[in-house]
Each structure stands twice: as structure tokens, then as C-alpha cells.
C-alpha positions as CSV (number, residue, x, y, z in Angstrom):
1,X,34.3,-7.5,26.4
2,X,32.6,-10.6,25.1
3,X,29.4,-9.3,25.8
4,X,30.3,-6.5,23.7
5,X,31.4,-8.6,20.8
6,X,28.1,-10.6,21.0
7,X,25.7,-7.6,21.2
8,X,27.9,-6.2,18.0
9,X,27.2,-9.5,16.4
10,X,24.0,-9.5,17.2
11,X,23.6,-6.0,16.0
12,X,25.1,-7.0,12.5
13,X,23.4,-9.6,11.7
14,X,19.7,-8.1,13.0
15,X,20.9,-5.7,10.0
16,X,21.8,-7.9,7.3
17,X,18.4,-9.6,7.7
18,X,16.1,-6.9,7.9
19,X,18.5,-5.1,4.8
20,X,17.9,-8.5,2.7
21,X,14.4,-8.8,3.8
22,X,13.2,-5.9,1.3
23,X,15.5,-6.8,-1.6
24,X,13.8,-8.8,-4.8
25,X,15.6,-11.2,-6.3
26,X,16.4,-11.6,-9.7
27,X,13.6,-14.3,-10.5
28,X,11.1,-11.9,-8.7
29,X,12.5,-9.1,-10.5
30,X,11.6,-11.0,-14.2
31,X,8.4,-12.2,-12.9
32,X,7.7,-8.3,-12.0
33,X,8.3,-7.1,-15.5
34,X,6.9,-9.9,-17.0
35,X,3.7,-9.1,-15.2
36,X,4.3,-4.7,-16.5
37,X,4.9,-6.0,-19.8
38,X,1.4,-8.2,-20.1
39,X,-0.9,-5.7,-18.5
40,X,1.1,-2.9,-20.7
41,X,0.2,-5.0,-23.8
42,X,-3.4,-6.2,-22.5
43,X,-5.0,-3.3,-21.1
44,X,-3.1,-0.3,-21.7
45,X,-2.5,0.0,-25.4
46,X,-5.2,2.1,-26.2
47,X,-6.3,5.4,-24.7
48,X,-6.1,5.8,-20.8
49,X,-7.8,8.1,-18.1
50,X,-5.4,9.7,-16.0
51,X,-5.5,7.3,-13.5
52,X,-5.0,4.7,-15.4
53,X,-1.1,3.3,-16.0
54,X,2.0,2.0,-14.1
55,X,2.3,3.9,-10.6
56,X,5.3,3.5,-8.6
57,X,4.5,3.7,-4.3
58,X,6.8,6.8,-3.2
59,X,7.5,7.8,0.6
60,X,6.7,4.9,2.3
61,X,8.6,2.2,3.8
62,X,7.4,-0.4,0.5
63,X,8.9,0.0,-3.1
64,X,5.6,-1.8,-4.5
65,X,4.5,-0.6,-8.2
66,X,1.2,-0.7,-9.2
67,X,-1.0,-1.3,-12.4
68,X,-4.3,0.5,-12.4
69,X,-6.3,-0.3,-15.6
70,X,-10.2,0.1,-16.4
71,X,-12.0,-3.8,-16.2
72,X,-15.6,-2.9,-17.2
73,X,-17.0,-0.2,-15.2
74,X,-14.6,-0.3,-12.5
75,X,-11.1,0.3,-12.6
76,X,-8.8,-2.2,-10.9
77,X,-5.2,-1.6,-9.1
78,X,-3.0,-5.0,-9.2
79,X,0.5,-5.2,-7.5
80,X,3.4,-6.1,-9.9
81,X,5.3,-7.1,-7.0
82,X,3.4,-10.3,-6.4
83,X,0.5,-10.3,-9.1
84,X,-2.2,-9.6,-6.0
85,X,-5.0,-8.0,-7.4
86,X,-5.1,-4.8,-4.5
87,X,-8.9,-3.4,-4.6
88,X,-11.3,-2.2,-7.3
89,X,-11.8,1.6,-7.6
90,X,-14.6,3.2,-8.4
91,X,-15.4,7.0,-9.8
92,X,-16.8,9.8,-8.1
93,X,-15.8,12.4,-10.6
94,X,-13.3,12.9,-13.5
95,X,-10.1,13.4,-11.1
96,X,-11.9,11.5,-7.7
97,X,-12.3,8.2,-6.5
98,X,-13.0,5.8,-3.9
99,X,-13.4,2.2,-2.4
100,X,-12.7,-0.3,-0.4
101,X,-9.2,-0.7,1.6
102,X,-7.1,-1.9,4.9
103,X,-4.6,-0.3,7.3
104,X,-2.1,-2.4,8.9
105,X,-1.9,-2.4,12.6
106,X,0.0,-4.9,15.0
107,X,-2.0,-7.3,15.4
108,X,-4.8,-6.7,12.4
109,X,-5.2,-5.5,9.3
110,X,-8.4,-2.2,10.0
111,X,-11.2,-2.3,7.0
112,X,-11.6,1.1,6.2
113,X,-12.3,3.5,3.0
114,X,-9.9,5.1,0.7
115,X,-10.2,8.0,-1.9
116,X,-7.9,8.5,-4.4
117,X,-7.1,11.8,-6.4
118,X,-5.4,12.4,-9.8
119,X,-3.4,15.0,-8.9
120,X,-2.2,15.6,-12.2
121,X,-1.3,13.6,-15.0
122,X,2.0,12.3,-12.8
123,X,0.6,12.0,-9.5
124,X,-2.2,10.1,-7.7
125,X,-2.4,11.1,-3.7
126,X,-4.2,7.7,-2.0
127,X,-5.6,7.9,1.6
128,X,-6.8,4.9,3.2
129,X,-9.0,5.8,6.4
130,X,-11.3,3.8,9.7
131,X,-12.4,6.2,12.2
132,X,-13.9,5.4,15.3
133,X,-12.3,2.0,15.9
134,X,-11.0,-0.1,19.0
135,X,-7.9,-2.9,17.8
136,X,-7.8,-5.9,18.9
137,X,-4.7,-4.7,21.0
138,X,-6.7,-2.3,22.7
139,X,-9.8,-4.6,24.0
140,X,-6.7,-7.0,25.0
141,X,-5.1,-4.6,27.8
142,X,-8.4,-2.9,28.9
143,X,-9.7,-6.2,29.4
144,X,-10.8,-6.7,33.3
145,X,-9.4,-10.4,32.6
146,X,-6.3,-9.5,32.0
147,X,-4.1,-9.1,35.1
148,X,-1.5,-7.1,33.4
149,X,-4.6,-4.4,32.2
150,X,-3.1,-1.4,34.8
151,X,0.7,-1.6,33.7
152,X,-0.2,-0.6,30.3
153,X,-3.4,1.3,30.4
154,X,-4.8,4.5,32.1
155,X,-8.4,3.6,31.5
156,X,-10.7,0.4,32.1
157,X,-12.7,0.6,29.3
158,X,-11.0,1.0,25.3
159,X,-10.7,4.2,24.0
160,X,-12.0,4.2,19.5
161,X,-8.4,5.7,17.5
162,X,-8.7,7.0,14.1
163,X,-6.5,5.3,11.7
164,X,-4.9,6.4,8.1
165,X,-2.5,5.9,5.6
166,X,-0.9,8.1,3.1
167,X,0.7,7.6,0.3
168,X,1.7,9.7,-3.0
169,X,2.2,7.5,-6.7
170,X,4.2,8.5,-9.6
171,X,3.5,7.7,-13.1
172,X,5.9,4.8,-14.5
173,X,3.8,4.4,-17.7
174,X,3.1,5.7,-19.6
175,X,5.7,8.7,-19.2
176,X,3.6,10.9,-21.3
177,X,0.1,10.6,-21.0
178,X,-1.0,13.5,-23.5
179,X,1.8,11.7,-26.1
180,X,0.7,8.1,-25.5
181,X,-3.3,8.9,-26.1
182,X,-2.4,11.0,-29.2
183,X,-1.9,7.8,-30.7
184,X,-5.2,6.5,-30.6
């Protein structure tokens, strides 16, 4: 019975934290829209490309939103979460680009490449990709030093994993795109 109660416990508060974890609070919240509100006014009051504006992350386990704006030749994506400039993009076509990016593993974040594409005026689909890559991880339990190697591996020597993350963004700002360049 006790044991019970503690595991419950345990349960409850293991929820609470990870629950809290993700919120913002309110001072993060006005630093957030303080940030929108001075990349609105400094580099998107004028006419955008379609994959410029505020993007909102959708169908992943982050709620981050995103400013992507053009910075000389390249265009640049900067978190409003935190301020953290994310990567620069650069253009392939009209609707197509690419660049730099990382995939989060357990123990390491995987340099890889990404290509973004303007869907439509709304949507931007972003894959970030490595193929043909051992982890850290991996070289750890195929390593012939480490006694533990056969309880977790079938093979001796590491096997190279393709890695990739998906994500969709949604247009924040500016709602209208076609409305909001008519004006200049």
C-alpha cells in the first residue's frame, strides 16, 4: 500500500514537472512579442517573398515561432522564443531553399542539410537531413573496450543510420500576404 502511494506520488509529480517544463512564463511571453513586434517593424514593413514573415512550428513536440526575413542576400530564420538566430537560408529557386542545420540525437546534436519549400503562401514544409552517419552512441556499445558491447548490440563493428526531421510552418504574419504587399 505505501509503495503504491509513493509510486502515485512519484507519478504525479514526474507530470507536473515535465507539464511546467514547456510552459512560458509571462516575462518570456513579453520578451517573445517584444522581439515579433521589432522584427515586424524592422524588417518586414515593406514587401515580402513568400517565405518571408512570422511562422509558427506545427506537429512537433516544440511550440517555437519563427521570424524569417531577407538580411542582404541571404534570408535569416531567428527564434522568438529565445532571440537565437536559427540558420541562414539560402535560394535555390523562387519557392526552394536550402542550408545548413542539426538533428537532435541523445547524446549529440547530427550536422546535416535542410531544404525548405514554400508550399504556398501559408505553409513552408522544412526537412532537416545526415545520411550515412555513426552517433556517438553507436561507436560507444560497438566499442571492443566496452565490456557491456554484446548486451546491447548484434554487431562488432557500428552500423551508418540516416537521420531527419520534419516539420510543417504556418504563416503568423503577415495573415495576408497578397494584402500586406499590395501596400507597397
Amino acid at each position: 500500500m505505501l509503495a503504491t502511494i509513493r509510486l502515485s506520488f512519484l507519478l504525479f509529480i514526474s507530470v507536473l514537472l515535465f507539464s511546467c517544463a514547456t510552459q512560458m512564463t509571462p516575462e518570456q511571453v513579453l520578451q517573445m512579442q517584444e522581439r515579433e513586434e521589432a522584427i515586424i517593424a524592422e524588417q518586414l514593413s515593406r514587401k515580402l517573398h513568400p517565405i518571408e514573415g512570422i511562422w509558427k512550428n506545427v506537429g512537433s513536440y516544440t511550440n517555437q515561432t519563427i521570424a524569417i526575413y531577407k538580411r542582404g542576400n541571404t534570408h535569416t530564420a531567428q527564434t522568438l522564443n529565445s532571440g537565437d538566430f536559427l540558420f541562414t537560408i539560402n535560394q535555390e529557386s523562387e519557392y526552394e531553399f536550402y542550408g545548413g542545420c542539426y538533428v537532435k540525437d541523445a547524446l549529440e546534436k547530427i550536422e546535416g542539410k535542410f531544404r525548405m519549400v514554400s508550399v504556398d503562401d501559408n505553409t513552408i514544409d522544412y526537412v532537416c537531413a545526415r545520411k550515412n552517419y555513426i552517433t556517438k552512441l553507436e561507436k560507444i556499445l560497438t566499442s571492443s573496450s566496452n565490456t557491456y558491447r554484446c548486451l546491447f548490440c548484434k554487431t562488432k563493428e557500428p552500423e551508418a543510420q540516416d537521420f531527419s526531421q520534419k516539420i510543417r510552418l504556418i504563416r503568423v504574419y503577415p495573415e495576408n500576404l497578397k494584402e500586406h504587399n499590395s501596400q507597397y
